[in-house]
N, C-alpha and C positions, 0 to 999 in steps of 0.2 A: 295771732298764731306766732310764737315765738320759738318752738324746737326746729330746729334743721335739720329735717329726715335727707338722707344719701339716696341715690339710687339703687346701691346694696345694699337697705335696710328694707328698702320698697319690695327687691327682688325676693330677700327671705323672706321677710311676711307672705308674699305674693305663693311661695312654695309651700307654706302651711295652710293654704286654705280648702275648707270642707264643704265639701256640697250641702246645704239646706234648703227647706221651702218655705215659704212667704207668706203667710194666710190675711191678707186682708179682709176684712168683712166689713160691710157699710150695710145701714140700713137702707132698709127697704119700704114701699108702701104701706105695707101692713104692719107694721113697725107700734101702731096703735090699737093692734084688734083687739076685739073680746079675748080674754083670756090671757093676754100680754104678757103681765105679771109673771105669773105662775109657768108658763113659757120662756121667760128670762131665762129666770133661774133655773130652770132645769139646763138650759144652755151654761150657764154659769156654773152647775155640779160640771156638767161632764167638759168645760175648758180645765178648771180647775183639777180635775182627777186623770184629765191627759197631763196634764204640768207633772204632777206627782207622778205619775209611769215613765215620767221621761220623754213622751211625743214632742210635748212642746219643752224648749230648751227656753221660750223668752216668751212671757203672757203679757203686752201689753193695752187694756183698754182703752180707749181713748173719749173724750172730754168734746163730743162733737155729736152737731145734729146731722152729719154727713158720711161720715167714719166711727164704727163701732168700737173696733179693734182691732189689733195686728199680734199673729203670734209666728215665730217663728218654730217652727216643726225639724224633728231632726227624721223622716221620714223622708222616701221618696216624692216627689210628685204624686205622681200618679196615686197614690197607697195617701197622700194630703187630700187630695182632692177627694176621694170617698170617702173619709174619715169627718168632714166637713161637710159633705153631701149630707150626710145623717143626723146631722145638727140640728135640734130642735127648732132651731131660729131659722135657720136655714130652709127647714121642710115648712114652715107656718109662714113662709112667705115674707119674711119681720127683718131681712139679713138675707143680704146675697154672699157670696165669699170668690176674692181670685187667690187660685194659686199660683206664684212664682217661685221660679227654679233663684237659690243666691248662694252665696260662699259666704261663710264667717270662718272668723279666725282663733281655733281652742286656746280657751284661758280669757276670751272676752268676756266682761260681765258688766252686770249695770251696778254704778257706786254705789253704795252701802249706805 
């Protein structure tokens, strides 16, 4: 770590920040059933076509037999949490999902 952030640099970031939610999803038991496949990816259309409307502001998969993936939703809670309830993966039992309530800050993005 070598920049030296101020306390008033802390303070202004700290004033621009926006409510977001959280979506973790970790597999689940059934994570291997009949039909898994074809169940993915239907999960995978409808992350992917929330990203392009704008829901999710940040789609990360993740590289894990514990942790599916994590997306950040620009969505309430509450309006997260059923939006994830109806998730392919989520209703076949394959992915569980928690929602958390978090703040980020406009203009953050991942490197290019």
């Amino acid at each position: 770590m070598t920049a030296y952030v101020t306390d008033e640099q802390i303070q202004q970031l700290a004033a621009t920040a926006r409510p977001f939610s959280l979506a973790e999803l970790r597999w689940a038991p059934a994570r291997h059933r009949e039909g898994a496949e074809a169940i993915e990816r239907e999960h995978q259309r409808r992350m992917v076509s929330l990203r392009a409307e704008g829901v999710i502001a940040i789609l990360c998969p993740v590289a894990s037999d514990s942790v599916a993936g994590i997306a950040i939703m620009t969505v309430p809670t509450d309006q997260a949490e059923e939006i994830m309830a109806a998730d392919p993966c989520v209703q076949a039992g394959m992915m569980t999902c928690d929602i958390l309530p978090c703040f980020g800050f406009p203009g953050d993005t991942l490197p290019g």
